[in-house]
N, CA, C and O atoms as CSV, one atom per row, in Angstrom:
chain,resi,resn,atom,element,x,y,z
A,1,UNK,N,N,10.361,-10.324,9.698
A,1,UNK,CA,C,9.254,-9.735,8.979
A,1,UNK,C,C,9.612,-9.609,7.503
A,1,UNK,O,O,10.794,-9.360,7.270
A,2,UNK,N,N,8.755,-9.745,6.435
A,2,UNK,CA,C,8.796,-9.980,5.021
A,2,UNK,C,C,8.771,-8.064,5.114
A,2,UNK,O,O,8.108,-7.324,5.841
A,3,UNK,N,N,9.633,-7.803,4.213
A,3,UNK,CA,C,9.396,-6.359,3.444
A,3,UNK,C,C,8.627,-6.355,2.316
A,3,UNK,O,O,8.722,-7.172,1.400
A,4,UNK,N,N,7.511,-5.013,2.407
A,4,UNK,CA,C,6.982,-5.004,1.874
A,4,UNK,C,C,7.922,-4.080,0.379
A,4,UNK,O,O,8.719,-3.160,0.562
A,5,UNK,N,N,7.627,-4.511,-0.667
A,5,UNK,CA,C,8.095,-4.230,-2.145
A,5,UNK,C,C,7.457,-3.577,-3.084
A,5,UNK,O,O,6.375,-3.508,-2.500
A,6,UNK,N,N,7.258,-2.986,-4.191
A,6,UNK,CA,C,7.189,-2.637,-5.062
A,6,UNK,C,C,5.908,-3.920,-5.823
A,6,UNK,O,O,4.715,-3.698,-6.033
A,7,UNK,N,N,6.562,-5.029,-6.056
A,7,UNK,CA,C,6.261,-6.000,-7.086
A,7,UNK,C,C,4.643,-6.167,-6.312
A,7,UNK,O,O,3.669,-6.247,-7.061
A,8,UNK,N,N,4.436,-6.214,-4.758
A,8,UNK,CA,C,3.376,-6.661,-4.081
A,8,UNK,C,C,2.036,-6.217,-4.425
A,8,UNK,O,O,1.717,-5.043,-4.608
A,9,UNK,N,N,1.329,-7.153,-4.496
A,9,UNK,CA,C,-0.347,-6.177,-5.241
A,9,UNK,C,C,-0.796,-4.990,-3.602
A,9,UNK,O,O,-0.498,-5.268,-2.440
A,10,UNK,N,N,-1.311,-4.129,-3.926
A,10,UNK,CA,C,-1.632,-3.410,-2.852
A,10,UNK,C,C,-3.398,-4.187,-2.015
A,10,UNK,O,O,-4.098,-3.513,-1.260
A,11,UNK,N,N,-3.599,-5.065,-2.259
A,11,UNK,CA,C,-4.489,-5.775,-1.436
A,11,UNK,C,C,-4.203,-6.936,-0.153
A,11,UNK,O,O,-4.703,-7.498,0.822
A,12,UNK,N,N,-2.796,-6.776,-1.134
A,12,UNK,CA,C,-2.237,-8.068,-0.372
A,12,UNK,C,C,-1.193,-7.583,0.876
A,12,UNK,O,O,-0.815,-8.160,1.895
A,13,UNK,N,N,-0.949,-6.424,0.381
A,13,UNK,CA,C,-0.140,-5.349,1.606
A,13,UNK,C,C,-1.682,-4.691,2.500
A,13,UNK,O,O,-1.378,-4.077,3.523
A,14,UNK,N,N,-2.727,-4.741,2.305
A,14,UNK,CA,C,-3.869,-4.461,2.925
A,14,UNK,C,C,-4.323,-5.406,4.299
A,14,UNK,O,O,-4.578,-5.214,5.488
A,15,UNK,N,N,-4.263,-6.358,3.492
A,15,UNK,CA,C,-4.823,-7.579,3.973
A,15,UNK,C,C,-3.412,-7.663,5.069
A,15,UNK,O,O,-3.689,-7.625,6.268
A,16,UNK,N,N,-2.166,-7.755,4.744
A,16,UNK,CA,C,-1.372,-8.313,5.478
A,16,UNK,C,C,-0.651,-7.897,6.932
A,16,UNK,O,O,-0.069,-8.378,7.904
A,17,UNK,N,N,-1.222,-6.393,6.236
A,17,UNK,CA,C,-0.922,-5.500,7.402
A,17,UNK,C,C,-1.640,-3.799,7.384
A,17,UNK,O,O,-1.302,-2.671,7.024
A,18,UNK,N,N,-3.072,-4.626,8.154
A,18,UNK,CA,C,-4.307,-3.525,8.074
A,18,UNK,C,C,-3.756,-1.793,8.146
A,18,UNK,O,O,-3.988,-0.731,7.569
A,19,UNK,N,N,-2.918,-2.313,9.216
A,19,UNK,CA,C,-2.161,-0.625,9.477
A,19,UNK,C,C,-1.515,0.277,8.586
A,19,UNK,O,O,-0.957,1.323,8.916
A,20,UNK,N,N,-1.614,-0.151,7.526
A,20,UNK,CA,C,-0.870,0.670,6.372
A,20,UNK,C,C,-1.727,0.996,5.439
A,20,UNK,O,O,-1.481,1.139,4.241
A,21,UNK,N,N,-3.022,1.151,6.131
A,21,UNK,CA,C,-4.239,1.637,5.767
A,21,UNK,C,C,-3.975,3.347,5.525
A,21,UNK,O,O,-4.048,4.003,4.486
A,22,UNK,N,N,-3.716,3.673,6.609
A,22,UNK,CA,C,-3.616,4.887,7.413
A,22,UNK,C,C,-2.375,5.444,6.054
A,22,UNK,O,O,-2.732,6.489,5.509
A,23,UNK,N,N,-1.405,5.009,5.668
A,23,UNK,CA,C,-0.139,5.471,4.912
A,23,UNK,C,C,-0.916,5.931,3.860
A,23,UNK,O,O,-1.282,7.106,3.836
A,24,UNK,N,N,-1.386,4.675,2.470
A,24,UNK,CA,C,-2.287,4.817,1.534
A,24,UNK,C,C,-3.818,6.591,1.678
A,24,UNK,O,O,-4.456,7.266,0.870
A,25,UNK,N,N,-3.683,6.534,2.996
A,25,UNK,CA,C,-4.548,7.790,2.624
A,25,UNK,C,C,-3.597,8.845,2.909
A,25,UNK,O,O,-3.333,9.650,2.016
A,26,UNK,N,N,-3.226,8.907,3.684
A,26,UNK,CA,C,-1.919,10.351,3.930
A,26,UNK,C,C,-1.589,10.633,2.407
A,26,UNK,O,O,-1.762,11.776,1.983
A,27,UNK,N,N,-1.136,9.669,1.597
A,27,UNK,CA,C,-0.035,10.309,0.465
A,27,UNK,C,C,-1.780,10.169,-0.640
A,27,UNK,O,O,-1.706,9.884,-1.835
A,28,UNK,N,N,-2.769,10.354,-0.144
A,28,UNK,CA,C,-3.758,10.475,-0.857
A,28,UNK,C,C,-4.582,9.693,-2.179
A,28,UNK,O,O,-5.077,10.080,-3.238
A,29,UNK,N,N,-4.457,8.612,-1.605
A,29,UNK,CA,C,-5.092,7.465,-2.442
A,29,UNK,C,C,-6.639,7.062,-2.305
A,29,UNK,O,O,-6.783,6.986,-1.084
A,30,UNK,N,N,-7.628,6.822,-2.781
A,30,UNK,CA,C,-8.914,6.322,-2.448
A,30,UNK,C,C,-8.866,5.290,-1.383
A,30,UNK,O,O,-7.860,4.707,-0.977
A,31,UNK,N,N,-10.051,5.151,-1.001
A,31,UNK,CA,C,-10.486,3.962,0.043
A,31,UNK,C,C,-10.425,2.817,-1.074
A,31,UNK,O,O,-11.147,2.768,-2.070
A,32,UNK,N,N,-9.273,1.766,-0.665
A,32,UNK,CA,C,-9.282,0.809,-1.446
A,32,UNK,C,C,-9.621,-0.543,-1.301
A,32,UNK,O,O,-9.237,-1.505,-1.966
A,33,UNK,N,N,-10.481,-0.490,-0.233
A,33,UNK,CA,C,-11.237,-1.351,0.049
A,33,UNK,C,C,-12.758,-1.828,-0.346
A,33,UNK,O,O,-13.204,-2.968,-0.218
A,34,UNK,N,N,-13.224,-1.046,-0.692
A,34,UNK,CA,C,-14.245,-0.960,-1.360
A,34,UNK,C,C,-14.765,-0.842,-2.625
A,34,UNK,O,O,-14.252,0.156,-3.132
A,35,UNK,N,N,-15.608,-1.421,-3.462
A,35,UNK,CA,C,-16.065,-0.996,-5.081
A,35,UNK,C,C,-15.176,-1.093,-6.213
A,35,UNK,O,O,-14.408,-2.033,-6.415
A,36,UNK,N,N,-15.290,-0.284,-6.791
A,36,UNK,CA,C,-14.080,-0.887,-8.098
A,36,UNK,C,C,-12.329,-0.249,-7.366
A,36,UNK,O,O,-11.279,-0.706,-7.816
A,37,UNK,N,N,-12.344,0.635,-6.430
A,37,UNK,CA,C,-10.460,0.540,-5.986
A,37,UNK,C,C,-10.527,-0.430,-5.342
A,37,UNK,O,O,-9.394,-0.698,-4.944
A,38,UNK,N,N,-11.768,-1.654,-4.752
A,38,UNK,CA,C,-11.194,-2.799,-4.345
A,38,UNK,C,C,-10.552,-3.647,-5.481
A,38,UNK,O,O,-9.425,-4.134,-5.389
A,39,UNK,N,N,-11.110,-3.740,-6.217
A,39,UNK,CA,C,-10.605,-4.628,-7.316
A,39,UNK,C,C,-9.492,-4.467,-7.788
A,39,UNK,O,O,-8.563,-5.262,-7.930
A,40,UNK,N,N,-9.636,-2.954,-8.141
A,40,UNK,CA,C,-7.898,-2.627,-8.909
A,40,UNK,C,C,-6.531,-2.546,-7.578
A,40,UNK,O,O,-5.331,-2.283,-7.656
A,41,UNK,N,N,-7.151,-2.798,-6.786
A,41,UNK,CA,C,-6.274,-3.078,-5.858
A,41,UNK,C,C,-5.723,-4.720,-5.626
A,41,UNK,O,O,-4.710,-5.247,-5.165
A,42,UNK,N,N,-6.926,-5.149,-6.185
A,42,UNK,CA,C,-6.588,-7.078,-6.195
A,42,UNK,C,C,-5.669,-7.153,-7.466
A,42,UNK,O,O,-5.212,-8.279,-7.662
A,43,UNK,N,N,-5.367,-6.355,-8.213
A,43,UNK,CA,C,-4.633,-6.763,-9.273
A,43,UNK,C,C,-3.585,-5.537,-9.655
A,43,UNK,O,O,-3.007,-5.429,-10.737
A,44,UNK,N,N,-3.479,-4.701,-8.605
A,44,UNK,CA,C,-2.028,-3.680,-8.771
A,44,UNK,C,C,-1.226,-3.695,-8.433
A,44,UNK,O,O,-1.381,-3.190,-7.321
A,45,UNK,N,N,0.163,-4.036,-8.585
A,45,UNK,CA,C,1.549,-3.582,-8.070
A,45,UNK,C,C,1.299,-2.341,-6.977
A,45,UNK,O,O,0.442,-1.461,-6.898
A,46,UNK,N,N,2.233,-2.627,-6.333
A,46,UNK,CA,C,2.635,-0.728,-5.829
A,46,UNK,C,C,2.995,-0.345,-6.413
A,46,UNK,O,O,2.327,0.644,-6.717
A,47,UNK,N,N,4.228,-0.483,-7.231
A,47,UNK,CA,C,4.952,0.631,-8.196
A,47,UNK,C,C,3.683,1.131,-9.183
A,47,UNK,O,O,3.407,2.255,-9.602
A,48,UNK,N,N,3.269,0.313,-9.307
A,48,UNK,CA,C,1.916,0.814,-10.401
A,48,UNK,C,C,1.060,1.515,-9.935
A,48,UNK,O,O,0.482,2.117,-10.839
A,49,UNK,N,N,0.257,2.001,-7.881
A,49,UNK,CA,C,-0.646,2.326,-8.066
A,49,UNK,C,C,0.331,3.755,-7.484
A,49,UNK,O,O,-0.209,4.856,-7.593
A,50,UNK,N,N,2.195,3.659,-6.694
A,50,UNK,CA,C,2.252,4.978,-6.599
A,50,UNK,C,C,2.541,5.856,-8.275
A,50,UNK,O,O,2.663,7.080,-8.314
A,51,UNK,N,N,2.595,5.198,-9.225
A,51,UNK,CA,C,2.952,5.725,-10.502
A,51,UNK,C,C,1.407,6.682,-10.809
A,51,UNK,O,O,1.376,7.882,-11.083
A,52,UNK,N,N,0.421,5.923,-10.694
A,52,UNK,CA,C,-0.647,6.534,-10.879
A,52,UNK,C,C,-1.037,7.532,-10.368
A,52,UNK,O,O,-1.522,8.471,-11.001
A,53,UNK,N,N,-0.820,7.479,-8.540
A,53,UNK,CA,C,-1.291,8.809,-8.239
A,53,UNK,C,C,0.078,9.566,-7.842
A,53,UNK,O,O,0.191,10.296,-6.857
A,54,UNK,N,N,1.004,9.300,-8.684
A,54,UNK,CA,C,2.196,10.522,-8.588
A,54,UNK,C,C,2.853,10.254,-7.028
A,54,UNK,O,O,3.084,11.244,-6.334
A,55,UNK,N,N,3.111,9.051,-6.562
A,55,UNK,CA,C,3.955,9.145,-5.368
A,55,UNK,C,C,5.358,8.297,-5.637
A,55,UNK,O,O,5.527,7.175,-6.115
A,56,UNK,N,N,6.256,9.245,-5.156
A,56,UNK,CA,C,7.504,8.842,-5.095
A,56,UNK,C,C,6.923,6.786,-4.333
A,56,UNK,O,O,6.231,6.250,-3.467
A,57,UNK,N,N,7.933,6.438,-5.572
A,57,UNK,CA,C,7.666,4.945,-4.607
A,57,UNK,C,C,8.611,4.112,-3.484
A,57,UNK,O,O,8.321,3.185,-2.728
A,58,UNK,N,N,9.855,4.844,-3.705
A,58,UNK,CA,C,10.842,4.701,-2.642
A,58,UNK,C,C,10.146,5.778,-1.272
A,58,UNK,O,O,10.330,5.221,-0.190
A,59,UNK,N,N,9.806,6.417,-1.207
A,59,UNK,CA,C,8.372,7.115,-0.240
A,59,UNK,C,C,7.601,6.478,0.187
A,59,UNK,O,O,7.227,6.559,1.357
A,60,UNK,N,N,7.161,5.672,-0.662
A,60,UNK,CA,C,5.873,4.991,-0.075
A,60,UNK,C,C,6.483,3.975,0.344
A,60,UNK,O,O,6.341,3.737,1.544
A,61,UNK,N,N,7.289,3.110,-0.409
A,61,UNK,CA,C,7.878,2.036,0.288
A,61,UNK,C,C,8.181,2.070,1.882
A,61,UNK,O,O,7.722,1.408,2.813
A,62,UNK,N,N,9.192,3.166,1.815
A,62,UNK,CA,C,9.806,3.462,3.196
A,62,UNK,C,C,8.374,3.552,4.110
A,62,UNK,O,O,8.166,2.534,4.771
A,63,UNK,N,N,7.755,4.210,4.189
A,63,UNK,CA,C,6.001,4.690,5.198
A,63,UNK,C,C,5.268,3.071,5.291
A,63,UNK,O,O,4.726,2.526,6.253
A,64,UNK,N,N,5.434,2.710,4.274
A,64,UNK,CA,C,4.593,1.137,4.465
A,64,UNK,C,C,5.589,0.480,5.321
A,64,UNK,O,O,5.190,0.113,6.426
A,65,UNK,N,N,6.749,0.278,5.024
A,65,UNK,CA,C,7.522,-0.728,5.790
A,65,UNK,C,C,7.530,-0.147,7.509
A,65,UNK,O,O,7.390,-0.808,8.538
A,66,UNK,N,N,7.699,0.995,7.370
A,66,UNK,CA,C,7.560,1.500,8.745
A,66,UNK,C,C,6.483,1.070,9.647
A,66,UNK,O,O,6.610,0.460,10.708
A,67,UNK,N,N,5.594,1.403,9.177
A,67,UNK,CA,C,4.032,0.975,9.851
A,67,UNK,C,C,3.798,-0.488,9.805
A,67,UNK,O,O,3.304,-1.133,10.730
A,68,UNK,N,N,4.180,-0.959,8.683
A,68,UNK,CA,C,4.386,-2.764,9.249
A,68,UNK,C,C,4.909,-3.103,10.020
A,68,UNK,O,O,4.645,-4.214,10.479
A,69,UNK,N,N,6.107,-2.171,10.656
A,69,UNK,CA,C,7.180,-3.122,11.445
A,69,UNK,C,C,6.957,-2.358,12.731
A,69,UNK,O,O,7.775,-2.493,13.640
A,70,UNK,N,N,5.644,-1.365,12.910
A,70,UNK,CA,C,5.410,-1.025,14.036
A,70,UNK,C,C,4.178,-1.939,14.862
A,70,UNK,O,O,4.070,-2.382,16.006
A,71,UNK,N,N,3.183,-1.962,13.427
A,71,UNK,CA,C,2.381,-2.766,13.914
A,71,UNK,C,C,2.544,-4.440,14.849
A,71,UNK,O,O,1.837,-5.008,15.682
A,72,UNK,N,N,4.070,-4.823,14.057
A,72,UNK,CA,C,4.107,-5.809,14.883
A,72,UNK,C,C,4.927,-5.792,16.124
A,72,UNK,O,O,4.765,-6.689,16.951
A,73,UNK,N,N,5.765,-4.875,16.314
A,73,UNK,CA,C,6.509,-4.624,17.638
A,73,UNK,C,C,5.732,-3.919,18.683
A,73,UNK,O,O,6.246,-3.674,19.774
């Protein structure tokens, strides 16, 4: 399984692994699937969108990779 990173746009961690849907709202992010957080999601880093809403990104990293690597086991 590819780890998910920092550098990755957060649409493309959406798309790649629906289940880390669920992470993105826990640490309290908009629905970013929709309207203009769809977009800025087609063109954000993670480090960039946990910088924005104040989340540790070694945090988020760790919760995304988790739930990716559950979803597929």
């Amino acid at each position: 399984m590819a780890e998910i990173s920092g550098d990755l746009r957060v649409a493309h961690v959406l798309r790649q692994w629906p289940d880390t849907y669920e992470v993105f709202c826990r640490f309290g992010c908009p629905d970013m699937r929709r309207g203009f957080f769809a977009f800025m999601a087609r063109v954000m880093p993670l480090r960039w969108a946990a910088r924005v809403h104040k989340i540790p990104l070694d945090e988020l990293l760790r919760e995304l990779n988790e739930r990716a690597h559950r979803a597929i086991t």
